[in-house]
C-alpha positions in Angstrom: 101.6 107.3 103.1 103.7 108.9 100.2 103.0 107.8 96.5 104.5 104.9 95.1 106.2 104.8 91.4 104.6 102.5 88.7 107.6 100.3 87.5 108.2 100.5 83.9 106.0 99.5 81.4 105.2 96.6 79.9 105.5 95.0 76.0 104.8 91.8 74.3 108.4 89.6 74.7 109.0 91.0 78.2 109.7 87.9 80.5 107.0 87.4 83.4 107.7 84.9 86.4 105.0 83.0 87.9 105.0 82.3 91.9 103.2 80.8 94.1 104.2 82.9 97.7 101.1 81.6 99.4 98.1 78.8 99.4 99.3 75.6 97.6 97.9 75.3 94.2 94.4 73.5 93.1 93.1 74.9 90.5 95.3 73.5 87.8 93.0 74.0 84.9 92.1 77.6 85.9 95.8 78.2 86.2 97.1 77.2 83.0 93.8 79.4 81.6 95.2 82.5 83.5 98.6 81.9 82.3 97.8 81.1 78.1 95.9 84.6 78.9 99.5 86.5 79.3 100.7 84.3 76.4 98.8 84.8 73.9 99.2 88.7 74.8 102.8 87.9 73.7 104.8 87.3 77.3 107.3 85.1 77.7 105.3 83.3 81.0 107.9 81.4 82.9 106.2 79.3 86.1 108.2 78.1 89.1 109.8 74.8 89.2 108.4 74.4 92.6 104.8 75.8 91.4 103.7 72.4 92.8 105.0 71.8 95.8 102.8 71.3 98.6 103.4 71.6 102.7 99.5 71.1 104.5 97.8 74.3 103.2 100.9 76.1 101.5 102.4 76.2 98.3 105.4 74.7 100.2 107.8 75.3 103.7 108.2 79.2 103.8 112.0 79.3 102.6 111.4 77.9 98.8 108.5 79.9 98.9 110.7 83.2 99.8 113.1 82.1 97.6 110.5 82.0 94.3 110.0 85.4 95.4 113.7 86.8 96.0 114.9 84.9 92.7 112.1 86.5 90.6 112.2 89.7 92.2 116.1 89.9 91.7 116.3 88.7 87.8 117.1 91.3 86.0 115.5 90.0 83.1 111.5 89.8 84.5 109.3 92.6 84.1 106.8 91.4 86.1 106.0 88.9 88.6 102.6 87.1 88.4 101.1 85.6 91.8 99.3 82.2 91.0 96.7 82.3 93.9 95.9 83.9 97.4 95.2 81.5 99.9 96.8 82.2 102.9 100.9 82.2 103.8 102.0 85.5 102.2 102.9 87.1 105.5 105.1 84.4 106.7 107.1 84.8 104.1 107.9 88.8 106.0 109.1 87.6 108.7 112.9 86.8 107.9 114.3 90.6 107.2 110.6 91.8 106.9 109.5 93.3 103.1 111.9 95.8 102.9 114.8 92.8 102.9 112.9 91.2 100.0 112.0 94.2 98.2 115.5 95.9 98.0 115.7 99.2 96.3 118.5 98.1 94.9 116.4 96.1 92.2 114.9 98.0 89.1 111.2 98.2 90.2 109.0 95.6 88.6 104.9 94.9 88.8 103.6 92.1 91.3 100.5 91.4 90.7 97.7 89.9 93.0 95.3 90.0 95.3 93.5 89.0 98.3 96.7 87.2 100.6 98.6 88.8 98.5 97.9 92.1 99.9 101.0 91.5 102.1 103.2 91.5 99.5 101.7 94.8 97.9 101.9 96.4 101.3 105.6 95.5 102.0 106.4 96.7 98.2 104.6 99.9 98.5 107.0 100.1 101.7 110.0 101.0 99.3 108.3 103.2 97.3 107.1 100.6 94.4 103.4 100.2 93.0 102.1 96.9 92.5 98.2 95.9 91.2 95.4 94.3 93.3 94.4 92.8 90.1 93.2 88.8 89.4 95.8 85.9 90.4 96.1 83.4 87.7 94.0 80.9 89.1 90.7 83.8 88.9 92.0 85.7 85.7 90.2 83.2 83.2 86.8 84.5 84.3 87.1 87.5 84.5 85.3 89.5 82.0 86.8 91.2 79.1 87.1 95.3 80.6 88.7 94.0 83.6 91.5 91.7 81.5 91.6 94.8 79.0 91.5 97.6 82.2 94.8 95.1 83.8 97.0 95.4 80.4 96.0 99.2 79.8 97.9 99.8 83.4 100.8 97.6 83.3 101.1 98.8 79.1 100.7 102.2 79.2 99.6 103.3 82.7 96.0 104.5 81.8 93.6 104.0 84.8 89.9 104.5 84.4 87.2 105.5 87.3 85.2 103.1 88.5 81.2 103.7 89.8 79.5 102.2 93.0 77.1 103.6 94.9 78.0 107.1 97.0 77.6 107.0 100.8 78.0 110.9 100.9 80.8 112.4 102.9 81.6 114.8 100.1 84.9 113.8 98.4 88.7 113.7 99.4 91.9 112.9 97.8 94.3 111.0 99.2 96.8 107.5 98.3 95.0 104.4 97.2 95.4 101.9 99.5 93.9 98.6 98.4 93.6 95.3 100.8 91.6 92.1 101.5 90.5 93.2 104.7 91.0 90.1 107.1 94.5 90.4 105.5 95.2 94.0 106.5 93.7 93.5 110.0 96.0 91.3 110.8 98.9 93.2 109.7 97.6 96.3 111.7 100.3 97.4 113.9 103.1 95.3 112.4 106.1 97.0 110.6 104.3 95.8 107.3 101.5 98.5 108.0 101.9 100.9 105.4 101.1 104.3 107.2 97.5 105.8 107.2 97.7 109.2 107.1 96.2 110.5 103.8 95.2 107.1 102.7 92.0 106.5 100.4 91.2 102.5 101.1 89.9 100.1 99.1 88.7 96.8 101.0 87.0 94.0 99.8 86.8 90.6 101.4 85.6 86.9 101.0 83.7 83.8 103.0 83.4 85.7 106.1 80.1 86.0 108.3 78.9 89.4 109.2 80.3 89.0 112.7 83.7 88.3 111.6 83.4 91.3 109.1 82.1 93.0 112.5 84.7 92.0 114.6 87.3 92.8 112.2 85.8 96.8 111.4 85.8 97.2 115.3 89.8 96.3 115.4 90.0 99.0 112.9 87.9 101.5 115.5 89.5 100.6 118.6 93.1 100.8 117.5 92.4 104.0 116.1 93.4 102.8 112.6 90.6 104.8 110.7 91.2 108.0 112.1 93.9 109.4 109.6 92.4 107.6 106.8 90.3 110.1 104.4 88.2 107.4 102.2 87.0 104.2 102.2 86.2 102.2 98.8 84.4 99.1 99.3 84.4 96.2 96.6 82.8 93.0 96.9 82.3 91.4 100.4 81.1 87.5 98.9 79.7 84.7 100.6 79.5 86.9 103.8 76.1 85.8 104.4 75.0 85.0 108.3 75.0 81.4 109.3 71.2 79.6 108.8 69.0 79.9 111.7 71.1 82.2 113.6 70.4 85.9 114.3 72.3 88.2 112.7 72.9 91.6 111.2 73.4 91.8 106.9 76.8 92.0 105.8 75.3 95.5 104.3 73.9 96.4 107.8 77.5 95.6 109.7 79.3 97.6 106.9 76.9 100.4 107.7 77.3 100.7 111.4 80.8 100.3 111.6 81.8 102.7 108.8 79.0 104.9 107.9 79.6 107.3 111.3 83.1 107.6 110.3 82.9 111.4 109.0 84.4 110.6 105.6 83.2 109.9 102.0 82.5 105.9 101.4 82.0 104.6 97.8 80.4 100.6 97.9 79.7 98.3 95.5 82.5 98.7 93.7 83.8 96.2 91.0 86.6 94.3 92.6 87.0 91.6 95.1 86.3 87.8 94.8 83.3 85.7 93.0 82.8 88.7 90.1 85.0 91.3 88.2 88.0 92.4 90.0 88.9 96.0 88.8 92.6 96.4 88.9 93.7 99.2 91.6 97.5 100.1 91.7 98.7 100.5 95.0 100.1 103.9 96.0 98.8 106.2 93.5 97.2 109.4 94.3 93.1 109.1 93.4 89.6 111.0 94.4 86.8 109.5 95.9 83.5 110.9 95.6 81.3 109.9 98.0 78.2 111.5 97.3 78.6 111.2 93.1 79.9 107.3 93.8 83.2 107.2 92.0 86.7 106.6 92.3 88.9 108.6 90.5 92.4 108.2 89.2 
């Protein structure tokens, strides 16, 4: 994977679009608190007439989704375009013309930030050469505490990235491009033209209300399609409310992510801060970084 370009930097007055490419919207109250958060920072936060709209699970049928997108990405007045929650539906919205159709290069490059679904839309950016952040969606930015907020604006306002700690597997260290995902996410975009390539790739996974089989079953599509072989890191964030169903046998979430990654051959960093249900460390997409495996840090 080559290294992507941060888009341009970010000041109070710049114009900010808000979509919603993916699960339709419930948390109202949330929302509005992650939006007054880029506000009172002095954006200009404009939302999405169709912020509302509603078809079954998504935030509406997948063309005035796309179009949200396409409109935002295309103004030549946003800076940035904020993603109002993850959900599930991002990827649909890839299918007409794929992300390189809706990320044209023949756009200034601007931030999109978001994670968890959203990670299809960071992948297809990073596709054209463009960084966006794995970083809080509107509806999870209120709770966030204040270094994470703080560690979002020092990247998008003047590019400064600090290492983050977890806990060292070993493995020595290797360099490589950060390539962050919510794993079910990624899995299922193994081996589609929205798969970024591996080679040289540092990952960073994290992952949400998935039993330790399912995290299981998802680590073994990685092995068998021989996903993991050109990647040189893994850093692991949060994997909550991944705890085994009551009464049933079953392996720790801890205990799957140690059989399936821990033979691997390369340096592992867990419990680092980002992911769902806690703080969610903002990681650019496509930047070169150092893991350290055995000293437990990720390096920018």
């Amino acid at each position: 994977m080559k290294s992507c370009q941060l888009p341009p930097l970010l000041k109070p007055g710049d114009l900010l679009q808000v979509i919603a490419p993916s699960g339709a919207l419930r948390e109202v109250e949330a929302f509005h608190q992650g939006v007054e958060i880029w506000r009172k920072r002095g954006y200009r936060v404009e939302i999405s007439a169709d912020i509302d709209n509603c078809w079954g699970y998504l935030a509406g049928k997948d063309g005035d989704r796309r179009c949200q997108l396409l409109n935002a990405w295309k103004d030549p007045e946003c800076r940035a375009i904020l993603c109002a929650r993850g959900g599930y539906g991002s990827a649909r919205l890839l299918e007409e013309g794929l992300g390189e159709f809706i990320f044209s290069s023949a756009f200034p490059p601007k931030w999109l930030i978001g994670f968890s679904d959203i990670t299809a839309l960071l992948w297809s950016l990073s596709a054209v050469g463009i960084s966006g952040i794995h970083a809080p969606v509107l509806t999870t930015l209120a709770k966030e505490p204040d270094w994470s907020i703080q560690r979002l604006f020092d990247i998008v306002e003047s590019h400064t990235i600090t290492s983050l700690v977890g806990v060292g597997w070993g493995g020595g260290s290797a360099s490589g491009i950060l390539l962050p995902a919510n794993l079910t996410v990624a899995t299922h975009l193994l081996g589609t033209p929205i798969q970024p390539e591996l080679d040289g790739v540092i990952l960073a996974l994290e992952d949400v209300t998935e039993a330790p089989y399912r995290i299981d079953r998802l680590l073994t599509q990685w092995r068998l399609s021989g996903a993991f072989t050109k990647v040189r890191g893994i850093a692991l964030g949060r994997f909550s409310r991944c705890e085994p169903p009551p009464n049933i046998p079953s392996l720790t979430i801890e205990e799957v992510l140690r059989d399936r990654l821990g033979n691997l051959g390369i340096p592992i960093v867990s419990d680092l801060p980002f992911g769902h249900d806690g703080a969610n460390a903002a990681l650019p997409v496509g930047i070169p970084v150092q893991l350290d495996g055995n000293e437990g840090i990720l390096s920018f």
